[in-house]
VOGU-3710 file (C-alpha; in Angstrom, 3 decimals, decimal comma):
1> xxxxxxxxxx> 2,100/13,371/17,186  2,058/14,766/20,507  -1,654/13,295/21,080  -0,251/9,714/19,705  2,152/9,798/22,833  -0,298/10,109/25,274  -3,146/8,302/23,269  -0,460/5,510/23,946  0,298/6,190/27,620  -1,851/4,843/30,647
11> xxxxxxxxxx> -3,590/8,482/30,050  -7,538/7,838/28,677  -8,357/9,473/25,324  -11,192/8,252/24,181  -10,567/7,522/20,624  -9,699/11,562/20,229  -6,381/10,221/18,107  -9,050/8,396/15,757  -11,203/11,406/15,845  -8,560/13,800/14,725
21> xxxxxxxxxx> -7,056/11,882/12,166  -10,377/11,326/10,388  -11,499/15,065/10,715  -7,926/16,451/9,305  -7,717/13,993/6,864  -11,804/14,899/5,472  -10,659/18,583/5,672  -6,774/18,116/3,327  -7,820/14,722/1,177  -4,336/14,431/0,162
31> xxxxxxxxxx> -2,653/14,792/3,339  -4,278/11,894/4,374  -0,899/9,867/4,087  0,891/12,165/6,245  -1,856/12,093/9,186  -1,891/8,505/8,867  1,676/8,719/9,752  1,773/11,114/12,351  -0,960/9,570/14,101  1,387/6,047/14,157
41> xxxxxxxxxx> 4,754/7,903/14,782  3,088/9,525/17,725  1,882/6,017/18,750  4,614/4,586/18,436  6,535/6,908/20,450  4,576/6,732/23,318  4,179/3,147/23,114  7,951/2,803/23,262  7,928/5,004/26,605  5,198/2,729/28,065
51> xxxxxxxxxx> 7,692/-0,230/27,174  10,809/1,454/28,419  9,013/2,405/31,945  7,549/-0,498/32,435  10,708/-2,588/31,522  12,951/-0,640/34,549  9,763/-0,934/36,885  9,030/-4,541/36,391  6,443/-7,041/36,895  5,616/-6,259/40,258
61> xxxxxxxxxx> 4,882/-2,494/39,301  2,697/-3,814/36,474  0,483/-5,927/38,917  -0,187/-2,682/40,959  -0,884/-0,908/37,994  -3,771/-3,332/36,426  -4,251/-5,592/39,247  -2,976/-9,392/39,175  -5,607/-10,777/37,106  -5,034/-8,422/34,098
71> xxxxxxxxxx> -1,191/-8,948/34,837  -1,569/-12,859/34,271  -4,378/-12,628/31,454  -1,244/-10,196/29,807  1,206/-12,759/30,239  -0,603/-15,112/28,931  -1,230/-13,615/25,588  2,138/-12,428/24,965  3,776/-15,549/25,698  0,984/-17,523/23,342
81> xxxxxxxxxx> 0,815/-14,875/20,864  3,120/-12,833/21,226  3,142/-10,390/17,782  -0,111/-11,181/17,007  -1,792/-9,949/20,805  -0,037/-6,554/20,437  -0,728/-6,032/16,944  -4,513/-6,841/17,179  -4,076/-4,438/20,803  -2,735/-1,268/18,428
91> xxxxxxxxxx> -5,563/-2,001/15,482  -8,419/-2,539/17,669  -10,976/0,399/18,298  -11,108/2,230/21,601  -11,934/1,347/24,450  -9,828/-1,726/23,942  -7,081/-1,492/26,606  -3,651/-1,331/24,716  -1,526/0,182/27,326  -2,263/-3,013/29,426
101> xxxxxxxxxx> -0,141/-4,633/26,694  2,288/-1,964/26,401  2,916/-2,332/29,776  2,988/-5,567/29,981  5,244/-6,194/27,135  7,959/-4,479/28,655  7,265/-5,934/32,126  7,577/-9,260/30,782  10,865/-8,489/28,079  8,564/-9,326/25,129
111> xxxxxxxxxx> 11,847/-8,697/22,328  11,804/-4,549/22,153  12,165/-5,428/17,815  9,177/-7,822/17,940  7,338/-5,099/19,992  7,814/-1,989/17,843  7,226/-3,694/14,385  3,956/-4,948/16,069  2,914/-1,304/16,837  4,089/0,153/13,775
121> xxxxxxxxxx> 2,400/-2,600/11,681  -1,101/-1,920/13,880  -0,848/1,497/14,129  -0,124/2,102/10,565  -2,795/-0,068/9,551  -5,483/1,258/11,816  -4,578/4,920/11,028  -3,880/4,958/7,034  -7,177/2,939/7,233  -9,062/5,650/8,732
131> xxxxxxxxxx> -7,382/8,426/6,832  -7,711/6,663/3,658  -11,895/6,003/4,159  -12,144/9,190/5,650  -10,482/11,127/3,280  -11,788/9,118/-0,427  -15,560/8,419/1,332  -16,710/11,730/3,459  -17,438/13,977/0,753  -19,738/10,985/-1,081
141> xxxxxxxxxx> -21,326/10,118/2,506  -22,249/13,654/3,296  -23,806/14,217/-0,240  -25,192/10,823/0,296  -27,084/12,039/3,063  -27,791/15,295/1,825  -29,263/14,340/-1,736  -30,057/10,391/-1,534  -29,404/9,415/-5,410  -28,999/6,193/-7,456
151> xxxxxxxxxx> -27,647/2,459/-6,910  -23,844/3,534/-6,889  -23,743/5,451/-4,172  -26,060/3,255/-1,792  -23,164/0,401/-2,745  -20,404/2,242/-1,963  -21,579/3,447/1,516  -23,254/-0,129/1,924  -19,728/-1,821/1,748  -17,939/1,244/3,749
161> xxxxxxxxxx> -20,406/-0,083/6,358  -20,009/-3,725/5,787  -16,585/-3,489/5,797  -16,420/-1,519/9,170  -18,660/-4,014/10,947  -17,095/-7,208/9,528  -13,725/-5,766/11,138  -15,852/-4,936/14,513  -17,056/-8,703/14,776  -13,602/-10,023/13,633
171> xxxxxxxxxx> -11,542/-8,231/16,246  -14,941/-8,976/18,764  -13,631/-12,788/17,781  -10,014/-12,597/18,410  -10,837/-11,099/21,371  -13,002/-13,204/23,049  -11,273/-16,625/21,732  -8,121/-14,772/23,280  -9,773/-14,426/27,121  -11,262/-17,893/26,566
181> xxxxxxxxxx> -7,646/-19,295/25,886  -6,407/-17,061/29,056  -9,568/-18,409/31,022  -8,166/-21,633/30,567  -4,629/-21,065/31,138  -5,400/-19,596/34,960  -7,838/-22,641/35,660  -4,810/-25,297/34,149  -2,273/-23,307/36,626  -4,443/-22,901/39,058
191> xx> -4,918/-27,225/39,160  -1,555/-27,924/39,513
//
């Protein structure tokens, strides 16, 4: 929990909250659930700090923070999508950058409610994913790799790896339709 909170904070951790919840879960299978959860209450803890400290300090703290571009492109995505641009912030891999929008969301009074169910929802998805294929898939990948055997086992780690990339180039999409949307949001302001 206590690397969730700062996995969450403006503090870079290089995906070590993914890391650990995979290995833990790999080494106690059935505990899996209760990393998963950990791993999002910790998140969500710092992620409601973030909010709260940025909410007091304001918009003009979170423009020194990330600069006034970022600040806008933030703005921008939580007014349009509000929900949807913090969840896909909490489920996307590292290095996305989430505590731009944990920042922002408090700068900018994005509904505290709105804001923790998107974290929780993210979080808890991205997590108990992770501890789930870590915990059902690593013993069959590593024998896998070990002792290559018949057609079953090349399927299973064939869709494992299918399904990891296909949510890669989805979240790759949202993202990238989302700058092009905040692209054209500072050119429209920037005309009138």
């Amino acid at each position: 929990m206590i690397l969730g909170v700062v996995d969450s904070s403006v503090i870079p951790t290089f995906g070590s909250l993914d890391i650990l919840t995979a290995i833990l879960s790999v080494k106690n299978h059935e505990l899996w659930p209760y990393y998963a959860a950990a791993s999002t209450a910790g998140s969500l803890l710092g992620a409601y700090i973030m909010y709260r400290m940025s909410a007091k300090a304001g918009e003009h703290w979170l423009e020194s923070r990330i600069g006034t571009k970022r600040s806008r492109q933030v703005q921008v995505l939580l007014t349009r999508w509000g929900f949807a641009a913090v969840f896909v912030s909490c489920v996307a891999p590292p290095p996305f950058p989430t505590s731009a929008f944990f920042i922002g969301a408090g700068a900018f009074r994005y509904p505290q409610g709105k804001f923790a169910s998107a974290v929780v929802a993210g979080r808890a998805l991205r997590y108990g994913a992770l501890g789930y294929l870590a915990a059902k898939y690593s013993h069959a990948i590593l024998r896998f790799l070990r002792h290559p055997r018949g057609l079953e086992a090349d399927a299973k780690l064939i869709g494992i790896t299918v399904s990891g990339f296909a949510i890669l180039v989805v979240l790759t999409l949202l993202w990238r339709r989302s700058r092009t949307y905040v692209q054209r949001a500072n050119a429209e302001s920037g005309d009138k």
